[in-house]
Backbone as a chain_set.jsonl record, in Angstrom:
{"seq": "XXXXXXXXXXXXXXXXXXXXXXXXXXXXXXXXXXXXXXXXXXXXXXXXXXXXXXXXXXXXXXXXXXXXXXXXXXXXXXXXXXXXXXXXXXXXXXXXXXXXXXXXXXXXXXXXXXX", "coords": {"N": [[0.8, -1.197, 0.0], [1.997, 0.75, 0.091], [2.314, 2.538, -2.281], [0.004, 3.708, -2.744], [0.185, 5.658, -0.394], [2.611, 7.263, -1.319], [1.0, 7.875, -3.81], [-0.66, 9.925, -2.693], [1.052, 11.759, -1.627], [1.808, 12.932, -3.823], [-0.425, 14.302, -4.716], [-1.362, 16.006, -3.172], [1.024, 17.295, -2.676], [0.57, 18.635, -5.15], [-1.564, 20.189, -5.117], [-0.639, 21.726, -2.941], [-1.612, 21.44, -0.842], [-0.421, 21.671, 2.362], [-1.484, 20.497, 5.094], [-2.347, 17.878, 4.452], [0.145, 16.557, 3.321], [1.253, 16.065, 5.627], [0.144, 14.41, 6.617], [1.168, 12.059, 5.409], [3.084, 11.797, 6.978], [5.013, 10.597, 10.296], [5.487, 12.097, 13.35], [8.013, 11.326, 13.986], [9.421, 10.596, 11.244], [11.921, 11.393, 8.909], [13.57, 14.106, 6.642], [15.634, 14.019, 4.271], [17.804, 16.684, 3.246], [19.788, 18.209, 0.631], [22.649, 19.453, 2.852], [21.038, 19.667, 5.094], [18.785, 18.007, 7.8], [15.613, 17.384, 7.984], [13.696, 16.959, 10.866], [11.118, 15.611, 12.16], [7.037, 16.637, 12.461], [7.105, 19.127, 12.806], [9.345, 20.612, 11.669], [8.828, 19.563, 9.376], [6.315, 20.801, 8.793], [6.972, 23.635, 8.073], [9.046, 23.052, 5.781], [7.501, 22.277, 3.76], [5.999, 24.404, 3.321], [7.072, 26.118, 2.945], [8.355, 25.353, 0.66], [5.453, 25.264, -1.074], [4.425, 27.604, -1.193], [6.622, 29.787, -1.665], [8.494, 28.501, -3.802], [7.632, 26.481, -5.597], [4.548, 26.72, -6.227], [1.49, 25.382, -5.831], [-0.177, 24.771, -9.527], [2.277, 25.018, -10.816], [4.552, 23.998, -13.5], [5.059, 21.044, -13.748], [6.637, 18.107, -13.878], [6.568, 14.646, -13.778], [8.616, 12.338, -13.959], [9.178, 9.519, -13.353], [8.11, 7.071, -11.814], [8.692, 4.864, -9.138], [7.865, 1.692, -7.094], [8.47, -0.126, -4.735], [7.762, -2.772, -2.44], [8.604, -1.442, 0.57], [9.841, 0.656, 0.099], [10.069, 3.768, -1.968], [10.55, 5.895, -5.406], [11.141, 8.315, -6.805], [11.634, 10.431, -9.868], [11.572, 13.795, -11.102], [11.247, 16.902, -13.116], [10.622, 20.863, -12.795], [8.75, 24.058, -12.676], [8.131, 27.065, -11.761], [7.361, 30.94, -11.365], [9.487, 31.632, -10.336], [11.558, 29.912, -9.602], [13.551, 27.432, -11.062], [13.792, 23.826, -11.682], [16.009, 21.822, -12.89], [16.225, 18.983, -12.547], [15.371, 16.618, -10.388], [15.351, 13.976, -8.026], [13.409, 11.795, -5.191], [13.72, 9.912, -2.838], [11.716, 7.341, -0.647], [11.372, 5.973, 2.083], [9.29, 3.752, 3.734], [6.958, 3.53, 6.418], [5.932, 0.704, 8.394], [3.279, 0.839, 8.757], [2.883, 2.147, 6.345], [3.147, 5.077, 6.512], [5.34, 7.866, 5.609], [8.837, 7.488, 6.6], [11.275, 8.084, 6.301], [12.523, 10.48, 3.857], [14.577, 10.899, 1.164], [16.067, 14.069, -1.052], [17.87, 14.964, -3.793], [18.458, 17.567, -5.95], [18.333, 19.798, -8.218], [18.379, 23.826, -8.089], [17.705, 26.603, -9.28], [17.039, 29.835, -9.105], [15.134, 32.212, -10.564], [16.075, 35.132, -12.442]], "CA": [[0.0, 0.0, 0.0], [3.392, 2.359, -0.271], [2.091, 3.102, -3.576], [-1.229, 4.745, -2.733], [0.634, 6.966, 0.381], [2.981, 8.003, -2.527], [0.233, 9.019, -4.431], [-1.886, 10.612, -1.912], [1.743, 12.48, -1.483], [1.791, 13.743, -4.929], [-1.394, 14.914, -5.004], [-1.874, 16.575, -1.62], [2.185, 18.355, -2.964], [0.106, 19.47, -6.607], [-2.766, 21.417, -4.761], [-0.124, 22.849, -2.089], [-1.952, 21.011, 0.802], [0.645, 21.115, 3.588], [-1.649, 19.455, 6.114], [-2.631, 16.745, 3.613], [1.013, 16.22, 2.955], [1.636, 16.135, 7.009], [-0.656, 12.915, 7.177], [1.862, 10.583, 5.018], [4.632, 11.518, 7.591], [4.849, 11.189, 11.43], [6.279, 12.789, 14.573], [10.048, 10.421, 14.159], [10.174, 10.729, 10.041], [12.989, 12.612, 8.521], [13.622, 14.299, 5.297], [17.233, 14.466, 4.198], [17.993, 17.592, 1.372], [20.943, 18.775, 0.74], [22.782, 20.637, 3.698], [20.048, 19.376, 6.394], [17.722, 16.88, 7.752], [14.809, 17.872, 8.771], [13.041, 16.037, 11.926], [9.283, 15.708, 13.089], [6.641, 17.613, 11.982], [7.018, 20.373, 12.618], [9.89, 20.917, 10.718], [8.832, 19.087, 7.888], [5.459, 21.645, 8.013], [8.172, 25.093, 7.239], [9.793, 22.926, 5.079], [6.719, 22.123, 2.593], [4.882, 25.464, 3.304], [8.441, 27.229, 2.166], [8.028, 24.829, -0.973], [4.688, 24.933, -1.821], [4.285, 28.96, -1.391], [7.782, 30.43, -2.257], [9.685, 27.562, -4.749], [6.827, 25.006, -6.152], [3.392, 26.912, -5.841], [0.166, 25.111, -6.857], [0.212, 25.433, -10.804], [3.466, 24.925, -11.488], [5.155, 23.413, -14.234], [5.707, 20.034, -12.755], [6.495, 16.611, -14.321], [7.243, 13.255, -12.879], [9.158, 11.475, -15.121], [9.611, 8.165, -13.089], [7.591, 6.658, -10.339], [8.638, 3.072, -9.03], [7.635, 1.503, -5.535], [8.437, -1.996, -4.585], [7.633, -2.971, -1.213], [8.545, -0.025, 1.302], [10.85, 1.967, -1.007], [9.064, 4.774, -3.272], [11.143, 6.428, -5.851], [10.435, 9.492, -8.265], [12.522, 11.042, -10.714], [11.143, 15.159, -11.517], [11.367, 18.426, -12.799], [9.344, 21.394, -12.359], [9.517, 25.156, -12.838], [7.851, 27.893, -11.231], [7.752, 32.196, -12.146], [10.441, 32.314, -9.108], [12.375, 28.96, -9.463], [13.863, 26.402, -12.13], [14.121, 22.627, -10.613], [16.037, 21.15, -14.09], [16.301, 17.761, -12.467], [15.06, 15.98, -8.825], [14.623, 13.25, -7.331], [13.228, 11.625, -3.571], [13.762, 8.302, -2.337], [10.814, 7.213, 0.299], [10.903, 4.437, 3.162], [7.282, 3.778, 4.471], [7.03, 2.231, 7.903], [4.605, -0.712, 8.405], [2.111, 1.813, 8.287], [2.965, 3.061, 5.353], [3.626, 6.3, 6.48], [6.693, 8.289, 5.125], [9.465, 7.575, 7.712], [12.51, 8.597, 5.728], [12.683, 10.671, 2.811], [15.769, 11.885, 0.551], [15.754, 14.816, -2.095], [18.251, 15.444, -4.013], [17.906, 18.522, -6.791], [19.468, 21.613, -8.705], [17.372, 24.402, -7.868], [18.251, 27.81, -9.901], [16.313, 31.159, -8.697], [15.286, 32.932, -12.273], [16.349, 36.813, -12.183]], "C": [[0.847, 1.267, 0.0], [2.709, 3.18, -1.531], [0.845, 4.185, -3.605], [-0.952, 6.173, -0.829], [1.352, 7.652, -0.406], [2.243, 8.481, -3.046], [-0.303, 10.056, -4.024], [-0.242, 12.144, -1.375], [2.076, 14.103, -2.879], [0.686, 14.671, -4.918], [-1.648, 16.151, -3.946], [-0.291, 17.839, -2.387], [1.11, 19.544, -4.481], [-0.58, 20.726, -6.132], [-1.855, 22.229, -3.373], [-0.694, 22.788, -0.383], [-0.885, 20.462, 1.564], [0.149, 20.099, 4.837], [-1.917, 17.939, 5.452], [-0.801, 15.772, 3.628], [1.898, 15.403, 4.432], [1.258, 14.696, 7.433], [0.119, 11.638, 6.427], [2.919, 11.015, 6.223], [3.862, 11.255, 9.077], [5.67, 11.567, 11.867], [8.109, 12.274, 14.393], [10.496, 10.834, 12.516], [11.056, 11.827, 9.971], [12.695, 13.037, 7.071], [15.031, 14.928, 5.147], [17.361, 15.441, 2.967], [19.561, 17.731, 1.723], [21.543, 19.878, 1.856], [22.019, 20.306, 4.745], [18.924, 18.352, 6.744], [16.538, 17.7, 8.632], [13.883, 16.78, 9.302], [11.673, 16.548, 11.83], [8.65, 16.672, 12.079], [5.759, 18.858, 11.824], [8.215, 21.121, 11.724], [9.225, 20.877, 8.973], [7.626, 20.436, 7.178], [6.486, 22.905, 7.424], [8.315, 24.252, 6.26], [8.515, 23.022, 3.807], [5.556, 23.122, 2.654], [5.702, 26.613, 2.749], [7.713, 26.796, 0.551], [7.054, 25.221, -1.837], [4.029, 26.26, -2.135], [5.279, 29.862, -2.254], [8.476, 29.354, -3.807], [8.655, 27.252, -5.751], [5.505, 25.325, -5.899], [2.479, 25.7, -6.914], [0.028, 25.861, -8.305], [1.447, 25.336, -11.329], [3.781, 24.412, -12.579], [5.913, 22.065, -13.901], [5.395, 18.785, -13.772], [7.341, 15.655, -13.946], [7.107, 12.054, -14.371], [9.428, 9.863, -15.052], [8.574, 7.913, -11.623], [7.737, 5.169, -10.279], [8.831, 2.904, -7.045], [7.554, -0.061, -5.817], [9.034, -2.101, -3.056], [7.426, -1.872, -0.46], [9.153, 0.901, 0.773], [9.774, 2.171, -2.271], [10.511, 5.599, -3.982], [11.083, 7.365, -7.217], [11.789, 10.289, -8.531], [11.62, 12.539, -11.243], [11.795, 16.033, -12.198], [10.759, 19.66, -12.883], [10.099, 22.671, -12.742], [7.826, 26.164, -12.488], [8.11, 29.748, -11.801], [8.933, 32.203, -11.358], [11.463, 31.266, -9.655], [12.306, 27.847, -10.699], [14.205, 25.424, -11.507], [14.833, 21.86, -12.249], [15.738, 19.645, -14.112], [16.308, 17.594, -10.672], [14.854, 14.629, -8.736], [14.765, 12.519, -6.498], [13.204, 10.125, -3.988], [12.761, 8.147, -1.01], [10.948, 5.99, 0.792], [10.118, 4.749, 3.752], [7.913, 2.459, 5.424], [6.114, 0.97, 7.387], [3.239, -0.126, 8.825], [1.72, 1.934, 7.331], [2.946, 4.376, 5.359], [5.596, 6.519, 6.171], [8.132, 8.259, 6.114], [10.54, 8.424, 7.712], [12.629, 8.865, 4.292], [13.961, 11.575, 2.33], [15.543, 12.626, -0.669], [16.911, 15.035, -2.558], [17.864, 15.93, -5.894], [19.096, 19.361, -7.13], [18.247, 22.211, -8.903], [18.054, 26.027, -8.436], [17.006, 28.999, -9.488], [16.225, 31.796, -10.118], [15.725, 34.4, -11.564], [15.15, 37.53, -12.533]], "O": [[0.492, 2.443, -0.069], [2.674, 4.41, -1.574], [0.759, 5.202, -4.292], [-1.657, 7.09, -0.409], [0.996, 8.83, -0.462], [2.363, 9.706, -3.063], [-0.483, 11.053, -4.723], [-0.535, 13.237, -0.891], [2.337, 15.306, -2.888], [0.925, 15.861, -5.125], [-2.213, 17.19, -4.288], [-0.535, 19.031, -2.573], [1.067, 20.767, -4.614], [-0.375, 21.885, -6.495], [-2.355, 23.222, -2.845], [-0.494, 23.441, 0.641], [-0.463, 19.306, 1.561], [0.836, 19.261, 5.42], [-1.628, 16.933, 6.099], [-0.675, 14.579, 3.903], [2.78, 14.545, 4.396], [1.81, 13.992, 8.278], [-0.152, 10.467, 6.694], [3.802, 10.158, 6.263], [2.67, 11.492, 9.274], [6.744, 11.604, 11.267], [9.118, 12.915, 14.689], [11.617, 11.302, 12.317], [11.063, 12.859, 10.642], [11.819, 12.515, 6.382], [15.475, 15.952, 5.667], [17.068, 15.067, 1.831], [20.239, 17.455, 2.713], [21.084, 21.02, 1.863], [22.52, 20.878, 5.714], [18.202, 17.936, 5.838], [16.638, 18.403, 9.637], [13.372, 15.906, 8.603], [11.268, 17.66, 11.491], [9.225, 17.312, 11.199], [4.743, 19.331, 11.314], [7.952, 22.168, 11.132], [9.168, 21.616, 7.991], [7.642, 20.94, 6.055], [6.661, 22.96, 6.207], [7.513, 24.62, 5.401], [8.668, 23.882, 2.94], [4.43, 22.889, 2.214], [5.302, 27.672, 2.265], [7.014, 27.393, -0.268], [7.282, 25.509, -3.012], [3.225, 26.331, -3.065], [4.95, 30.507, -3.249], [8.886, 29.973, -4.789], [8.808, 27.799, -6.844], [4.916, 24.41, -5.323], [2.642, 25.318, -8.072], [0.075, 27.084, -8.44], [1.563, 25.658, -12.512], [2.644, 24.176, -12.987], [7.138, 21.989, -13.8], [4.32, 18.517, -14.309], [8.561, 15.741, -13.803], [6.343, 11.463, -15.133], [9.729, 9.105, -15.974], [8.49, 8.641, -10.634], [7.178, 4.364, -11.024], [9.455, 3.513, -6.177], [6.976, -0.819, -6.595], [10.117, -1.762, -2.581], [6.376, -1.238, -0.567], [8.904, 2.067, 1.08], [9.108, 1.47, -3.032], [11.446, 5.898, -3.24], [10.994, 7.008, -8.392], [12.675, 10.648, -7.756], [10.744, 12.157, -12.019], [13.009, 16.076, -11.995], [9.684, 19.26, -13.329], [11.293, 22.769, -13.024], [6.712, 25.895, -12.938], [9.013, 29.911, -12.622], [9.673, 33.063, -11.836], [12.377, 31.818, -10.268], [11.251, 27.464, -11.204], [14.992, 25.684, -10.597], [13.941, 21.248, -12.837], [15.248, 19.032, -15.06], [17.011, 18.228, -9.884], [14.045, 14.146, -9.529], [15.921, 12.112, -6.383], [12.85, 9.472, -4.969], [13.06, 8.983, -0.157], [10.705, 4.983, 0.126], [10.013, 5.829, 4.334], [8.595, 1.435, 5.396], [5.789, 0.534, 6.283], [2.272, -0.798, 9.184], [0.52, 1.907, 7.058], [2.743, 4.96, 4.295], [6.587, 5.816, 6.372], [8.473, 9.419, 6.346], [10.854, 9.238, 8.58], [12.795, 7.952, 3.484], [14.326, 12.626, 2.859], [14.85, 12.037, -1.5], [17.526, 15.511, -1.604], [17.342, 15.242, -6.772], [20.216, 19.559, -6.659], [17.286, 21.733, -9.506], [18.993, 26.469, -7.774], [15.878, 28.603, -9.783], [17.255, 31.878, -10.787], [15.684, 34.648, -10.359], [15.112, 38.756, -12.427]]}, "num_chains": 1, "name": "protein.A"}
């Protein structure tokens, strides 16, 4: 069932719902980016209310070029573009507990600011 918390991740990221997005993770998951991990969530809310307002608003220019999940590992390949921000190339690695909530997720990206 990894596959339908992944989705319910995508979808909940498209429309910019941070609490939606709050309900695949809990209180222990991480999210590793470049430069920092961010714990619990309350981090994780800044982190995807930065994203989904300032970087990656609802509307964007967003395409997922790869989605593969087998077993507890989720894995998407992106890239996306925004009036503020260029993403040329991303992509997160997801371990789902025995929940299937998000326990541990990694991002890595090139993220360019337009002028």
């Amino acid at each position: 069932m990894s596959e339908v918390t992944l989705d319910h991740h995508l979808y909940s990221f498209g429309k910019g719902d941070v609490e939606g997005l709050l309900e695949d993770y809990t209180e222990n998951s991480i999210i590793i980016i470049p430069n920092a991990i961010i714990r619990g969530l309350d981090e994780i809310r800044d982190l995807f209310t930065n994203l989904t307002t300032e970087i990656l608003p609802p509307g964007c220019d967003f395409h997922l070029h790869e989605k593969v999940v087998e077993d507890n590992i989720g894995y998407l390949v992106w890239h996306a573009e925004s009036d503020g921000y260029k993403v040329p190339f991303a992509s997160d690695t997801f371990v789902f507990d025995e929940d299937d909530k998000i326990l541990v997720q990694t991002v890595a990206f090139v993220l360019h600011e337009k002028e």
